[in-house]
Structures are given as structure tokens and as C-alpha cells.
Residue, then its C-alpha position, 0 to 999 in steps of 0.5 A: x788483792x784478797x780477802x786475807x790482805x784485806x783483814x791485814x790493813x784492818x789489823x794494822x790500821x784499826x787494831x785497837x778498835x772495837x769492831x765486833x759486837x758490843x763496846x765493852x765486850x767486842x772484838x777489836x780489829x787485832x783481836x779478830x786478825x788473831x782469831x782468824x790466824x788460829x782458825x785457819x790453822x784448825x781448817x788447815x789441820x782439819x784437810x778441809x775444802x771448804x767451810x759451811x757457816x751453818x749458824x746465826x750472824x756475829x761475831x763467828x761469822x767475821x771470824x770464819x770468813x776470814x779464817x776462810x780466807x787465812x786458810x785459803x778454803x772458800x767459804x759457804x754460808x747457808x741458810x740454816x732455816x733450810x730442811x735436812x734433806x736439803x742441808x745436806x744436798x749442798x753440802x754434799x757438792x763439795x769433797x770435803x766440806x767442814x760445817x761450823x753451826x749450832x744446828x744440823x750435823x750433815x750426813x756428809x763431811x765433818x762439823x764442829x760447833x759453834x763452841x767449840x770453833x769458839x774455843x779453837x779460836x780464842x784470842x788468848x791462845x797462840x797462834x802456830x807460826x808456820x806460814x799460810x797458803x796466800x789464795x790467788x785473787x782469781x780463786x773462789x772467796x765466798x761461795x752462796x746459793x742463789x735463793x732457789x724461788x723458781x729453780x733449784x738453788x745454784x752455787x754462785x762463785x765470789x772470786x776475792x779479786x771480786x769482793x775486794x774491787x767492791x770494798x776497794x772502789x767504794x770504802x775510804x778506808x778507816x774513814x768512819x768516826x770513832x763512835x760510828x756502828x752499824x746494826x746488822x740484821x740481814x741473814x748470815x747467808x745473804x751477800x749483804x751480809x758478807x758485804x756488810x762485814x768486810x766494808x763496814x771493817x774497812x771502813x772502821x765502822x763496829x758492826x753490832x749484831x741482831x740474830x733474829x729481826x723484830x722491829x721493837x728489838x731493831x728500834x730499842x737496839x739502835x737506841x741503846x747502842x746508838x747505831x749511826x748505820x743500818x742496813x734492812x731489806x724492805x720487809x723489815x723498814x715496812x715492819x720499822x715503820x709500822x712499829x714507830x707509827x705505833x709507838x707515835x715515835x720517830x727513829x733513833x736520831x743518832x741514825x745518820x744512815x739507813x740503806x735498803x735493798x733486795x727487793x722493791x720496797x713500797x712506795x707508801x712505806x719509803x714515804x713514810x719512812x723518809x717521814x720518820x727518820x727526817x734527819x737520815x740519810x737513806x741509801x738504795x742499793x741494788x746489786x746481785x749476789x753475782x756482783x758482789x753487792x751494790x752496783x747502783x746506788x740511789x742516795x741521800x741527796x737523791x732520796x731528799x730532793x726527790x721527797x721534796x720535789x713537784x716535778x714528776x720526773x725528779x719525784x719518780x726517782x724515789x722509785x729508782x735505783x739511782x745511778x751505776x757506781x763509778x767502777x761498773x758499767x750498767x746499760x740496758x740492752x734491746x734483743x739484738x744487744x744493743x743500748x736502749x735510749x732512755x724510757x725505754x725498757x731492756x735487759x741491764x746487763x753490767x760489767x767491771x772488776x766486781x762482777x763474778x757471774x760465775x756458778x759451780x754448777x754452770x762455770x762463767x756466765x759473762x759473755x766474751x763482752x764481759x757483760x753479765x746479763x742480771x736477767x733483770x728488765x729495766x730503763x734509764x731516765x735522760x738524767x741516767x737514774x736506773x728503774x728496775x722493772x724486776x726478773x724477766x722470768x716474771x714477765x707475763x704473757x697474754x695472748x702474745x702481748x708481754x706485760x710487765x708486772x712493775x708496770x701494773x704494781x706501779x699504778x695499783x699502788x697509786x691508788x690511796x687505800x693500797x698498802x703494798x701490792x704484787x701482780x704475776x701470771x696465772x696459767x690460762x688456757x685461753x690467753x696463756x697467763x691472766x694478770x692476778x693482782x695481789x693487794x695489801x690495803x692499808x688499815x680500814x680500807x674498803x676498797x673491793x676488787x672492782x674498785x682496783x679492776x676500775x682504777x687500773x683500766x682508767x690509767x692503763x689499756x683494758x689488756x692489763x687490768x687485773x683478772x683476780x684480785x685477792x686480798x692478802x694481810x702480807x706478801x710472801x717474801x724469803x728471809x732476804x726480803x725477795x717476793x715469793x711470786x710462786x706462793x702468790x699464785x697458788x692462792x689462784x686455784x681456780x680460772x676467774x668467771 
């Protein structure tokens, strides 16, 4: 299947439903089938190869995706935040790219507005009725840039038989109630998003759009809108939940759902947060922009029995990923490629029809196994719940031993006047890395450096307490909630005494 035939069992099946934007004034699944068919002609005529989505998320972004799809042109979203010079770079890779946006014109290829594509597509013109190219389900769908946070940032390639195994292997179509919307506030340049439009369409779901996140307008928008679905990375809920304590209210109550992913979230925000909105379902999702979204979910069951529990093993779930969704397989692998038991940390690797693993730049990454190493360190509990421990890359390696930041992080955050935390590798001349512990405490903490130093050598050995511990008012993250580890470390400038 792809992308195109997707939109056409949204068409058919969901026609007379708002699925875009606002009640009153959105898009129905008819209206959006109509504006991608009259977009795909525009890039047809245009000779384009690819179309770069330059701009804020809604309603366009929908519609260009799968005029994308019509036109059978891979469609590249990309983070408009980013320099000129850099723009301009990715832009550049392809032959002949068209840009839609409201932002900057590259140097290369062709742009047009985000009006005036609007007005090429309105739903009041006709669309041509020559037939449309059917794009193969092995060719490129999606096209997004790794985030770039230690490397220069990579094209990974979305196959369509990629995204649609996803949507197709997790989404009872037109299975979401008639008055069921989700609030989408993750950027257009993200693999949740592009996940977000096309199961939340097939599911019959409207999607209503917040451009730029502010946790008051996220919690007055759920409120106004009566959002029953949400989706955030864990910046945002830390920054819903801190709003909401402020306020002394408890989320929207016609929330039935909120999913987080992208990044871990701190165990004293997810805590809270289960506070607040105690009568929704929270789902954790994690997955790659190399998976096409979610490959283990921890769910609402999950979240609840875990809160409630006093067995250590079951409480530590929260801390999970949950457990490989029924299409993929997940295990962790020790250095000569085989299944580590359970407890015991490794590389997760993945396997399934969702799985691209592919980069322009660097062609197929999946070995002749079909396994695609995520490059994530991680273990399995004896029930088959999924820890992440985070990037291999962030391993820390002193004096020959190998440390796992997560494992650091875990404890500091026990600790009770620690908000959230971060550790990394700091170069040293002697031990080759010294742990730097990174500390966000909560308001009216004062707990000093020696304090946290004391606190983890008593629960872990000598070797992992921290060198440096800096206080900071936030962590670092990317716009899709990653921790920016690198600008942690030159806070560090000089070797601890």
C-alpha cells in the first residue's frame, strides 16, 4: 500500500468528516482527498522531485504530504527554525526541489508560499482529470533529517510500504467516535508528526493544530476545543504540569488519552502528571525516525498499575517503554549479536515491515538479518517490558570502565529535591571522561553539590559518583524534546579539583 491509497480509504470512508482544523471551519476527509489531487498537479507541472515543507504544522502540512504522495515526489519537512546557510545545504542534495513556506527562499530550486500553494490548491477549484503517477510502495514517501545533535545532520529515507505497515498494524480504521480530536503540538519536521496526520486521519480522528507550544494556550486549547487525544514530548508535559500546579487545576477532563515520547521524561513530572489528569490514559511511545514511529508502547493499563503498585518490579515499569508492538520485533543483543537474558544491558535492535533503516546519504543500514541496530543501549525485565538506557554514543568511559549515564540519572533523581537531571562524559586527561552531573532541583531546594556527590556513592560504587555537579534552571533540549548533552558539557570548562 501507500500513502495515496491510504488518503483514498480516508476519502471514501470519512468523507463528510471534519478532519483538519476547527469544527466549523476545517477540512472534511473529502475536502483534503480534493486539495491533495489539485496539489499533485501543481508539482507535476512544476517538474519537481521533491517538495520541501518549510513552515508552521496544520492543515498544509496534511495536504502537501499527500499531495506528495498524488504526485508520487518525496516529501521533505524541515525545521524552518534552522540558519539560511543551512536550509540551504539540505536543500541543495536534491536536483530539483520546490520549497513551500513562509520563511526563507533558498538559493536553490524553486519556492512558492504557503498562500499562494493555498490558493493552488483551494477546494473550490476542479481538478485536472489526467491520471496520476501510482508511486511503488518500495520508493522514497517521506524524507527527514536526523536531528543533527552530535553529527551533521543525515536524510533518513520513509519507504510508503514503511509508514503505511505502521498505520496499518496499529489503527482500526475509522475506529475513533465521531466527537474524538487530538491536539497536535509537536513540530511539522518530526516523525510524530508525520505519524500523527496519517493515523489520527485513519483513524477518523480530527486533528487540531497548536503552531507554536505554550503550556497556558495547550491546556486553554484542550479545554475549548474539548481535545479527547494529545500527543507532547516530555519538555512539554514537564512545562503542562508545572502550568496546572500553578493554576491549582487538574487537566482537561475530556482528555481520554495523552502519549509522550522522544526522549525520557522525568520520573517526578510523569508522577505528577498521572496526578493531574487521573482519569486519562497515558501512553509512552518510543520509536526512531528510522522505524516510522512507535515500536514499543507502554500503556494505559501499564501506567495505572504501575502508579499504584508497592512491588518494585512492577512500580519500575513507569520507567519502561513497555513492550514491542505485535508487528516488530525487539530484542537486545550482547557484542557478538546474541539475545541478552533479562536484566541485562545491550544493543536493541528491531525488525518488521515498518522498519526503513535507510539513509540518502548512506543507503540501507539493516543487516542481512533484517535487524536495524537503533544504536540505543537497553535490557528487558522477566515480564518483557523494555528499559531504554539512551545512545551508545552517550556512554561514558573512564579509566576503561564503561558507564551508563541512565544509570547515574536514575539514582540522582531519587533523590527528593531533584527535579530532573542529566549526567555526560567530560574529556579528562587522566580517566579520559570524568562524570558531570547536571541538576535541576525542585523550587526551594537546598541541596549542594556534596549532598548529591554523598547520595550517589551510597547507592552506587565510588567509580560512578559525579565529578562536577552544576545546577542548572533547565536542561538543553531540541524543539522534538531530545537532550542536548554537548551544550551540558561546555558548561564544564574547566577540570574538577
Amino acid at each position: 500500500m501507500n500513502l495515496s491509497m491510504l488518503l483514498d480509504i480516508v476519502a471514501a470512508g470519512c468523507g463528510d468528516r471534519v478532519l483538519l482544523g476547527d469544527v466549523e471551519s476545517g477540512l472534511t476527509g473529502a475536502e483534503l482527498d480534493r486539495r491533495a489531487t489539485l496539489g499533485a498537479h501543481v508539482l507535476l507541472d512544476a517538474g519537481v522531485d521533491t517538495v520541501a515543507y518549510l513552515a508552521d504544522n496544520g492543515p498544509d502540512f496534511a495536504v502537501t504530504l499527500f499531495a506528495a504522495a498524488r504526485a508520487g515526489i518525496p516529501f521533505l519537512p524541515m525545521n524552518f527554525r534552522l540558519a539560511s546557510e543551512q536550509i540551504d545545504e539540505i536543500v541543495s542534495r536534491r536536483a530539483r526541489p520546490l520549497v513551500i513556506g513562509n520563511g526563507h527562499r533558498p538559493s536553490h530550486g524553486s519556492f512558492m508560499s504557503i498562500e499562494d500553494w493555498s490558493a493552488a490548491t483551494a477546494v473550490a477549484a476542479e481538478p485536472p482529470t489526467r491520471a496520476l503517477p501510482f508511486a511503488a510502495f518500495d520508493e522514497p514517501a517521506v524524507l527527514l533529517m536526523t536531528s543533527g545533535t552530535t553529527a551533521a545532520p543525515k536524510t533518513a529515507v520513509l519507504r510508503h510500504e514503511n509508514l503505511t505497515s505502521y498505520i496499518i498494524n496499529t489503527v482500526e480504521f475509522a475506529s475513533a467516535p465521531p466527537d474524538s480530536s487530538i491536539l497536535v503540538s509537536v513540530p511539522p519536521y518530526h516523525i510524530a508528526a508525520v505519524a500523527n496526520v496519517l493515523s489520527n486521519l485513519y483513524a477518523g480522528r480530527r486533528l487540531v493544530y497548536l503552531t507554536k507550544f505554550d503550556a497556558g494556550a495547550w491546556i486553554d486549547i484542550a479545554r475549548a476545543q474539548a481535545v479527547t487525544n494529545a500527543m507532547v514530548v516530555p519538555t512539554m508535559l514537564a512545562r503542562i504540569v508545572d502550568e496546572l500546579t500553578t493554576r491549582g487545576e487538574n487537566g482537561p477532563d475530556t482528555l481520554r488519552t495523552l502519549s509522550y515520547g522522544g526522549a525520557k521524561v522525568s520520573p517526578t513530572v510523569l508522577a505528577n502528571a498521572l496526578e493531574l489528569f487521573p482519569e486519562t490514559g497515558f501512553v509512552n511511545g518510543y520509536g526512531l525516525t528510522e522505524t516510522a514511529s512507535s515500536i514499543a508502547v507502554l500503556g494505559p493499563d501499564d501506567h495505572r498499575t504501575a502508579q499504584r503498585s508497592d512491588v518494585p518490579e512492577v512500580r519500575a515499569r513507569l520507567a519502561s517503554v513497555g513492550k514491542p508492538l505485535p508487528e516488530v520485533t525487539i530484542e537486545v543483543h550482547d557484542p557478538d549479536g546474541r539475545p541478552c537474558p533479562p536484566g541485562v544491558e545491550g544493543d536493541i535492535v528491531v525488525r518488521g515491515g515498518q522498519i526503513a533503516g535507510a539513509y540518502a546519504e548512506k543507503g540501507s543500514l539493516v543487516d542481512a538479518d533484517g535487524w536495524f541496530h537503533t544504536r540505543d543501549l537497553g535490557h528487558f525485565d522477566a515480564d518483557g517490558y523494555l528499559f531504554v538506557h539512551g545512545r551508545a554514543d552517550d556512554t561514558i568511559i573512564r579509566g576503561g570502565e564503561n558507564i551508563a549515564p541512565a544509570e547515574i540519572e536514575d539514582v540522582l533523581v531519587g533523590h527528593p529535591e531533584v527535579h530532573e537531571c542529566a549526567v555526560a562524559g567530560v574529556p579528562d586527561d587522566e580517566w579520559g571522561h570524568r562524570i558531570a552531573a547536571f541538576v535541576v532541583l525542585t523550587p526551594g531546594a537546598t541541596t549542594g553539590a556534596s549532598d548529591l556527590r554523598q547520595w550517589v556513592r551510597d547507592r552506587l560504587r565510588g567509580s560512578k559518583t559525579p565529578s562536577d555537579v552544576v545546577f542548572v534552571e533547565e536542561l538543553p533540549t531540541t524543539a522534538t524534546g531530545k537532550l542536548l548533552r554537548r551544550e551540558l558539557v561546555k558548561l564544564v570548562a574547566t577540570p574538577a579539583s
